[in-house]
C-alpha positions as CSV (number, residue, x, y, z in Angstrom):
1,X,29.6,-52.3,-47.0
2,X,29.3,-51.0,-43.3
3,X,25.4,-51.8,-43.2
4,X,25.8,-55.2,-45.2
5,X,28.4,-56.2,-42.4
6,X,26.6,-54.8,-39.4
7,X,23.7,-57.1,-40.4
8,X,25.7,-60.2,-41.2
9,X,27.0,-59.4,-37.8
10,X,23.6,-58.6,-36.1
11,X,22.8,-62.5,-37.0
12,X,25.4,-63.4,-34.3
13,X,26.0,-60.6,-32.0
14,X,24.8,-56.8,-31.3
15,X,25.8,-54.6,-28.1
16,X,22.2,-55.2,-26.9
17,X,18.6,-56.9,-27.4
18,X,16.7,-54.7,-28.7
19,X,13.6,-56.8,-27.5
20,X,14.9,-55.6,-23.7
21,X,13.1,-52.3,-22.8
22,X,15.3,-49.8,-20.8
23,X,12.6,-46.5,-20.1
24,X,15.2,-44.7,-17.0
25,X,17.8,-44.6,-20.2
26,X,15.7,-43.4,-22.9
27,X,16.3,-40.5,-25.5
28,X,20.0,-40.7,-24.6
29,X,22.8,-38.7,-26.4
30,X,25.6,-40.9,-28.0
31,X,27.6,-41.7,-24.9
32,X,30.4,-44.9,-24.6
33,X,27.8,-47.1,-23.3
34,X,25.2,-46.2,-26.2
35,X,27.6,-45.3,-29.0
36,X,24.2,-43.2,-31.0
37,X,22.4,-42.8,-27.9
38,X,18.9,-44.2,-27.3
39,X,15.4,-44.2,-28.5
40,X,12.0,-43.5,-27.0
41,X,11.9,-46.4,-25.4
42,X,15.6,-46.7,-24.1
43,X,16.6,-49.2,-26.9
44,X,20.4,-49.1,-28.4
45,X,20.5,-47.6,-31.5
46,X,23.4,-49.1,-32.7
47,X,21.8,-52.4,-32.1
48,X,18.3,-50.8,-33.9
49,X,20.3,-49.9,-37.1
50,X,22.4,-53.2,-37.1
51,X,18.5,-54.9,-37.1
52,X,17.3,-53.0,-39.1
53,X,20.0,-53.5,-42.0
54,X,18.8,-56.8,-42.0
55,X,15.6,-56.6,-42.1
56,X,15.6,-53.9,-45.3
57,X,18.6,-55.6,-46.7
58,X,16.7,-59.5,-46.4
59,X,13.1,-58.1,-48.0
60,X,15.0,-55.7,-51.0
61,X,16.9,-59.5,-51.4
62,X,14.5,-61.3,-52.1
63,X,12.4,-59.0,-54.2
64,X,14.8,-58.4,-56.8
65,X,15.1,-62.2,-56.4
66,X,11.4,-62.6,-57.3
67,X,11.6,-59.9,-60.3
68,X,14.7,-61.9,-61.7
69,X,13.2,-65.0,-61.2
70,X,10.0,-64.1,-63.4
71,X,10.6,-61.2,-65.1
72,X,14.0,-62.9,-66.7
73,X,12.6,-65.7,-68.2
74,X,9.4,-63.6,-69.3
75,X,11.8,-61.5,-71.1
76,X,13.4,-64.0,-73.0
77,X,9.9,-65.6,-73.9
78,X,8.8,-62.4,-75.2
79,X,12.4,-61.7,-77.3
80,X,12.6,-65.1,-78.5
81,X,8.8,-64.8,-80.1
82,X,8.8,-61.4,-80.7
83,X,5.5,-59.9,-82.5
84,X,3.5,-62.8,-81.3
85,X,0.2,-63.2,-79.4
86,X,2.7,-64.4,-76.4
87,X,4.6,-61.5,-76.5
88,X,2.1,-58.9,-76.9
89,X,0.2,-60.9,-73.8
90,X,3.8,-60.6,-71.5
91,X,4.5,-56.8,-72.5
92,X,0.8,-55.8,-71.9
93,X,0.8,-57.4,-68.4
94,X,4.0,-56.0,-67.9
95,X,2.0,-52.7,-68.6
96,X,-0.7,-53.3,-66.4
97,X,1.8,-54.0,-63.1
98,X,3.3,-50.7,-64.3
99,X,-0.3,-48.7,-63.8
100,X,0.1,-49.9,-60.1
101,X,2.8,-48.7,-57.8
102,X,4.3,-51.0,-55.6
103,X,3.0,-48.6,-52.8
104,X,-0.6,-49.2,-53.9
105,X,0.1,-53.3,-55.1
106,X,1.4,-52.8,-50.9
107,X,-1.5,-51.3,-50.0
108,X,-4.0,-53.3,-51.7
109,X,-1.8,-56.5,-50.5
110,X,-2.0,-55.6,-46.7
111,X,-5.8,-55.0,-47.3
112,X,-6.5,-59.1,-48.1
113,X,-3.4,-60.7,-45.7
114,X,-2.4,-57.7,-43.5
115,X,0.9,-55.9,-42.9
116,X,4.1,-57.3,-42.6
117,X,7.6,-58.3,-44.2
118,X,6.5,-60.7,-46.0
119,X,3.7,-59.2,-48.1
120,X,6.2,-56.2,-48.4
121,X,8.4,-58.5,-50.1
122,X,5.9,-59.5,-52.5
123,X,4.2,-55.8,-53.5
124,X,8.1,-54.9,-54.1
125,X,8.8,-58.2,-56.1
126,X,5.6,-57.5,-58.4
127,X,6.8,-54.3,-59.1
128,X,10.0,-55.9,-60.3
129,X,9.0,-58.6,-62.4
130,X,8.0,-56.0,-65.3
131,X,11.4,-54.4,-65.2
132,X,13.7,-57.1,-65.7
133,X,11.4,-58.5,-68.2
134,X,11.7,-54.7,-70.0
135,X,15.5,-54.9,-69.9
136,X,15.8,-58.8,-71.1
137,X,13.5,-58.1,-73.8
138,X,14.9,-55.1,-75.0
139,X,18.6,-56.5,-74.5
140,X,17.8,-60.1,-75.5
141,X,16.0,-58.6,-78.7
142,X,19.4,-56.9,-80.2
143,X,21.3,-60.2,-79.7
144,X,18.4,-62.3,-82.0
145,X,20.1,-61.1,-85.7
146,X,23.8,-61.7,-84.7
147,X,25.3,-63.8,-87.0
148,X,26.4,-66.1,-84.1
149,X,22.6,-66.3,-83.2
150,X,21.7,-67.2,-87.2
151,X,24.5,-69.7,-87.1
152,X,23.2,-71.6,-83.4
153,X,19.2,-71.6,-85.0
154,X,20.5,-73.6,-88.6
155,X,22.5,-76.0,-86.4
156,X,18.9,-76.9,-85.1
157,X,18.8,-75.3,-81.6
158,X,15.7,-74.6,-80.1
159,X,14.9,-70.8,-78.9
160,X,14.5,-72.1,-75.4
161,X,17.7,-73.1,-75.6
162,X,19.7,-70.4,-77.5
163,X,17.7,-68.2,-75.2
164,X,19.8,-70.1,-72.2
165,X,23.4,-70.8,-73.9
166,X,23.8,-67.7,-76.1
167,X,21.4,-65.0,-75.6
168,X,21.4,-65.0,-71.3
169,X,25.4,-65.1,-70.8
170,X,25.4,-61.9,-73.3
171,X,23.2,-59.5,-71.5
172,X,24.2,-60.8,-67.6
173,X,26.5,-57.9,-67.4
174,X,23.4,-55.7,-67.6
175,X,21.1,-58.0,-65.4
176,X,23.4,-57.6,-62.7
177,X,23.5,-53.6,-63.4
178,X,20.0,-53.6,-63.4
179,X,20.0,-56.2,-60.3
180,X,21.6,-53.3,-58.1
181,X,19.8,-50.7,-59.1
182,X,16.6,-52.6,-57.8
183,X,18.2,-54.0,-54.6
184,X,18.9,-50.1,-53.7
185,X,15.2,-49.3,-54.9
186,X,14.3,-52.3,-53.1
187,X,15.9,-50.6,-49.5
188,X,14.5,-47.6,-50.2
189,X,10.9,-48.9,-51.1
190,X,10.9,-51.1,-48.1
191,X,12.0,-47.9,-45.9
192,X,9.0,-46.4,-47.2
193,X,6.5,-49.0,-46.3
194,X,7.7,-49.5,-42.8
195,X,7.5,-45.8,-42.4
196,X,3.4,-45.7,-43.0
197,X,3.4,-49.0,-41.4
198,X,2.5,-51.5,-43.8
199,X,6.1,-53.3,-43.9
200,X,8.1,-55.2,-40.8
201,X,6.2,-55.2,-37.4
202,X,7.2,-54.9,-34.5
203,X,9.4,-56.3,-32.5
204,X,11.2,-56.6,-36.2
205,X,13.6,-53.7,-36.5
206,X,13.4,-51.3,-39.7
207,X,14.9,-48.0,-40.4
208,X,11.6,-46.7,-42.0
209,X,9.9,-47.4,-39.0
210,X,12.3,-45.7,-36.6
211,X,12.0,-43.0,-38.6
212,X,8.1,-43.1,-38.7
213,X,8.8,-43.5,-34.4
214,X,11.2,-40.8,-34.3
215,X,9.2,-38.0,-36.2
216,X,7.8,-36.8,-32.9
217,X,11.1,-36.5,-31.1
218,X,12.8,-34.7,-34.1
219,X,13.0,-31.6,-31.8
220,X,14.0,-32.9,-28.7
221,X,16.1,-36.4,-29.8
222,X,17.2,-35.5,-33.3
223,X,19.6,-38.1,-33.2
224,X,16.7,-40.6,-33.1
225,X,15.6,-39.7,-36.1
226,X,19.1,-38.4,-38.0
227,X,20.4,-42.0,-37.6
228,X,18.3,-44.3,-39.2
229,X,18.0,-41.2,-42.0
230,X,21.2,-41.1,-42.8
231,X,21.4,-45.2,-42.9
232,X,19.1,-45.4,-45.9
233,X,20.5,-42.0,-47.3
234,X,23.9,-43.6,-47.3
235,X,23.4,-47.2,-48.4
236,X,21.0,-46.1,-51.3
237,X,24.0,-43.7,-52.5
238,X,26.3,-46.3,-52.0
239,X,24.9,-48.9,-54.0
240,X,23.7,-46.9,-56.8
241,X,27.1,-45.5,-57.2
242,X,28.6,-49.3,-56.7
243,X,25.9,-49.5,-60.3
244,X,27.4,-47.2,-61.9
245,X,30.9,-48.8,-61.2
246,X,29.7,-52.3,-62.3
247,X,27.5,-50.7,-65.7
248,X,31.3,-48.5,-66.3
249,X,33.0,-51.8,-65.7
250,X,31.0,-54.5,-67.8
251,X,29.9,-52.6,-70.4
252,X,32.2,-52.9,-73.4
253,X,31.1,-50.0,-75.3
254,X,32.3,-47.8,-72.3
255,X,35.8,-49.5,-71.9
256,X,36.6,-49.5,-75.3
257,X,35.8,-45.6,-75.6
258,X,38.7,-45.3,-72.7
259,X,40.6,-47.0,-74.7
């Protein structure tokens, strides 16, 4: 929650521009003018991180946005006709996104439209179509014999639409389990492709490229470096662990066994 509201706040206000060079203050320890010191080029950290939350926390955003957005409805397609040409065609793409890490789908992105946020959004968003079309199917699948499910398909309802009123509300609890779990994978992925340079450019802030700036200055600055480390160390922890809250919390089978 720190780094979520350090960059709703850096929208509005940060202790200084990090677009404003300072070289006479640079590499400097935490002091109360530079509450984590400086970088190499005499930039506020504090302001750096703040940045640089919203940058990984707007791109791991809206690629679990893109992989709900397709991959959800795919899922539910491929549940509702299950052992059909359709669904054979929507689990062996799903397969074929899954031969191709979102590093290389990045990689091979960057090659046709160059580097930057946005095509880092994308090669992450790929990557997570095929998931949450895995989990809908396979969640969507076990709802399609319930008796409740039998009942809404002899009152005439459509597949499309029991897919929407019945089957969808019954496996959100795990969409939204599965939903954090990305966004954290999302962070960390886009951390990773900042760091070999194929994410946000500068001036955009990102934690995996101050790292991939700092990895020179580890001996002499290790601050520079321990920072933005312990940023994405810390906010991957803390929102797998807020996962497993929300799976222990929604699922029914676990609250009933406290019970």
């Amino acid at each position: 929650m720190v780094f979520v509201s350090g960059a709703l706040i850096s929208f509005f206000w940060t202790p200084y521009n990090i677009e404003t060079l300072a070289i006479p203050q640079r590499l400097q320890t935490p002091t109360a003018a530079h509450w984590l010191g400086t970088d190499q080029l005499g930039r506020d950290i504090v302001s750096m991180i703040m940045m640089g939350a919203r940058t990984s926390i707007a791109v791991a955003l809206l690629a679990v946005g893109i992989g709900i957005g397709l991959g959800v409805p795919l899922g539910l397609i491929a549940a509702a006709r299950r052992g059909s040409m359709l669904d054979e065609a929507i689990m062996r793409g799903n397969d074929l996104i899954f031969a191709f890490p979102s590093l290389v789908i990045a990689i091979l992105i960057t090659a046709v439209f160059g580097a930057g946020a946005t095509n880092a959004i994308i090669a992450i968003g790929i990557f997570n179509i095929p998931v949450f079309a895995r989990v809908t199917r396979g969640a969507a699948l076990s709802f399609w014999s319930r008796d409740f499910i039998l009942a809404a398909r002899v009152a005439g309802k459509s597949p499309a639409r029991i897919s929407i009123e019945h089957i969808l509300p019954n496996i959100a609890n795990l969409l939204i389990v599965q939903s954090t779990i990305q966004f954290s994978l999302g962070i960390l992925a886009e951390a990773a492709l900042s760091y070999i340079g194929l994410g946000a450019q500068p001036p955009t802030a990102s934690w995996g490229r101050m790292l991939a700036d700092a990895q020179t200055l580890a001996s002499i600055a290790p601050h520079v470096a321990l920072v933005p480390g312990l940023a994405i160390v810390f906010t991957v922890l803390g929102l797998n662990l807020m996962g497993d809250g929300l799976r222990d919390l929604l699922d029914p089978r676990i609250r009933v066994a406290r019970t």
